[in-house]
Each structure stands twice: as C-alpha cells, then as structure tokens.
Residue, then its C-alpha position, 0 to 999 in steps of 0.5 A: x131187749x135185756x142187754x148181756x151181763x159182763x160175764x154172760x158176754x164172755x160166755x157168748x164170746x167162747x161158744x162163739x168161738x167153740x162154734x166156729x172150731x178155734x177149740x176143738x173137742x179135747x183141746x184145752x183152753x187157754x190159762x186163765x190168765x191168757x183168756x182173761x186178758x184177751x176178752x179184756x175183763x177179771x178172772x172173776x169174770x171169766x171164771x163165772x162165765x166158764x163155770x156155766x159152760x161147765x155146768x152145761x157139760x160144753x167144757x170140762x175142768x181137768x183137775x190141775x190140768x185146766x178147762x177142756x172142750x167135751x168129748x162124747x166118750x162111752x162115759x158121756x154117752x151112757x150117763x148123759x144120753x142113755x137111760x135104759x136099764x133092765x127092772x129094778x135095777x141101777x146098772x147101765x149096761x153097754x148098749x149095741x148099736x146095729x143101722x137097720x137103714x139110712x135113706x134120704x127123704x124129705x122133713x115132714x112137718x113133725x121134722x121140720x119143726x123140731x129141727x127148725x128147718x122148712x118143710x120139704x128140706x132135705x133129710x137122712x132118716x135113720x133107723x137103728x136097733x140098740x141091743x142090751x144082752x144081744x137083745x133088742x129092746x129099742x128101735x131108734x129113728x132119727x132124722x137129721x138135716x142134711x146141711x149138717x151132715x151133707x156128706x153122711x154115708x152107711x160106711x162112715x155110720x156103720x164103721x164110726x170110731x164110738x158113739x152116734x154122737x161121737x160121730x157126729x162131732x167128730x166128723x161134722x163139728x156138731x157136739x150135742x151138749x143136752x137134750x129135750x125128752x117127751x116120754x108117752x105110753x102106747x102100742x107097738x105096731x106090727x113093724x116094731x113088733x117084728x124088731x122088738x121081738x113082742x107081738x103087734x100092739x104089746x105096750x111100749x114107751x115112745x122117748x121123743x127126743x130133741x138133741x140140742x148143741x152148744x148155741x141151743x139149736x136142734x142138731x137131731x130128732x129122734x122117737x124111741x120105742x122101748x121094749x118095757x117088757x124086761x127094760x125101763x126108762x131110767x133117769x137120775x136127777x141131781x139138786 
C-alpha cells in the first residue's frame, strides 16, 4: 500500500478529529501556528493539507478571521446541493420542504448497497414534496441508517431550524460535504403523478443521489423525481 505524504497525514489527522467533534461546526480552528506545532510539521505543510479540505467544502477560510468547520447554511444548501431552476432560467429559487411521511423499515438491497450497510438493517424512509412558487415540482425519498440517526422522530424533522442537512449535523454530528448523483428519464407512476400534479406516465427525471461525509461514507440515499414540465435540473461546473 501507498504510504501517506506529510501533508496528506495531516489532512487525515483533522478529519479525524472533525469526526470525532474536537470542532464543532462554525467553530474555528486552531492559528496556524498553534496547529502546526501540535502535529509537529511546517506551516507549508499544514497549509496544504487545509487547502484541500478547503477545496472539499469540509472547512472554510474567513478572510482575516482564520479557517472554519462548514455549516449547512441556506447559501450551502441551494448552491451545493439544489439544482432546480424553472426553464431557461439561472436564478434558484427558495425551496419549501413539506414531510409527506417517515416510517420505519427495512434496507432493501438497492439501500443497503448505497448506504454500506447489510440487507435487512434497520431504516427510516423518508418522503418529502419540495415546493417552488408553492408548486410541487419534486418528491424526494430518502432512506437513512438508522444507527446515525437513532432517535430521528416527525417533531424534530418537521420543526428543524434550516436545511434537511442542517439538521442532520447539527442534531446527529453528520455533515454532508459532497454528493454522487445519477440522472435518468422515465415515467411518473400513478403516486407520483398524484404529488406532482401531471398525470400517471408523464415524463419526469429521476436525480439518484449518494450524500457523502467527511471521511467519503454514504450518510443519505435519496431518488428524486422532477417534474420537467416547467422545471429543469441545473448544475453549474467550475475549472
């Protein structure tokens, strides 16, 4: 096996420490200085192992301030996680969330996989209608682990301060950092229909999504199914 450079030591080091919660989120962390001397290596070093979780969106530099744990702001949520937008157009609009059920279940195979769990572990499954203009034109569902998120209940979900994600770290320690996405075509089904307001076997676009945390393990798997009527899936990439 490849061993670790100096600085990807270092990165290892405070996503370790970022896992375990020394950090919390919004929390900044320590001067250069300090945090350079305690892993015992140069400010070089250091900085270049910073500049990747940087990169990542895991921390966060301030200017003049110093380097910060990321929060799942509305700013976050929209620009990293949100691409819906109404056609030929670039503005995101505020989503609106609305919880059609939670339930407790069992990973099926599909779940299991993409949460790297076993099949027949325990689950919640979540199913959410996401609103722009006060029309749905998205029906979320979600499965989660129910290790991570043992004692998730409808009050806390439905009475959350901010994002689905905001939630999720701020109550469980579990901060989403990126995500996996597989878009396809197909056809509503007659449940779906009923949500999105089109009729049975209208097209839509199912977004399959992986939600991964700092250390690259699967915290959410979600299947989206868009309404493409009036909406479109958007994504902006940057060289």
């Amino acid at each position: 096996m490849k061993s670790l450079t100096a600085y990807q030591e270092v990165k290892q080091k405070i996503t370790e420490d970022l896992v375990r919660g020394r950090y919390p989120m919004g929390q900044a962390l320590p001067a250069e200085k300090d945090l350079s001397k305690e892993l015992d290596v140069s400010i070089g070093t250091l900085r270049k192992a910073v500049d990747e979780l940087v990169a990542e969106g895991i921390v966060v530099r301030r200017q003049g301030r110093g380097t910060y744990v990321a929060e799942h702001d509305l700013k976050r949520l929209l620009y990293y996680f949100f691409h819906v937008v109404k056609h030929d157009a670039d503005k995101k609009i505020n989503p609106r969330v609305e919880l059609v059920s939670l339930t407790s279940a069992v990973a099926n195979k599909e779940e299991a996989s993409k949460l790297e769990i076993k099949e027949g572990a325990a689950v919640w499954r979540l199913v959410n209608c996401l609103y722009l203009d006060d029309k749905c034109v998205m029906i979320d569902q979600i499965t989660l682990d129910k290790r991570r998120f043992q004692k998730l209940n409808r009050a806390d979900y439905i009475n959350r301060e901010g994002s689905i994600y905001q939630l999720y770290q701020m109550k469980y320690g579990q901060t989403v950092v990126r995500s996996s996405e597989r878009l396809r075509a197909g056809l509503a089904s007659k449940q779906h229909a009923e949500w999105l307001g089109i009729k049975p076997n209208a097209p839509v676009l199912f977004i399959r999504r992986v939600a991964l945390g700092i250390q690259d393990d699967p915290i959410e798997w979600r299947v989206s199914t868009l309404n493409t009527d009036q909406h479109e899936y958007f994504s902006e990439l940057i060289a």
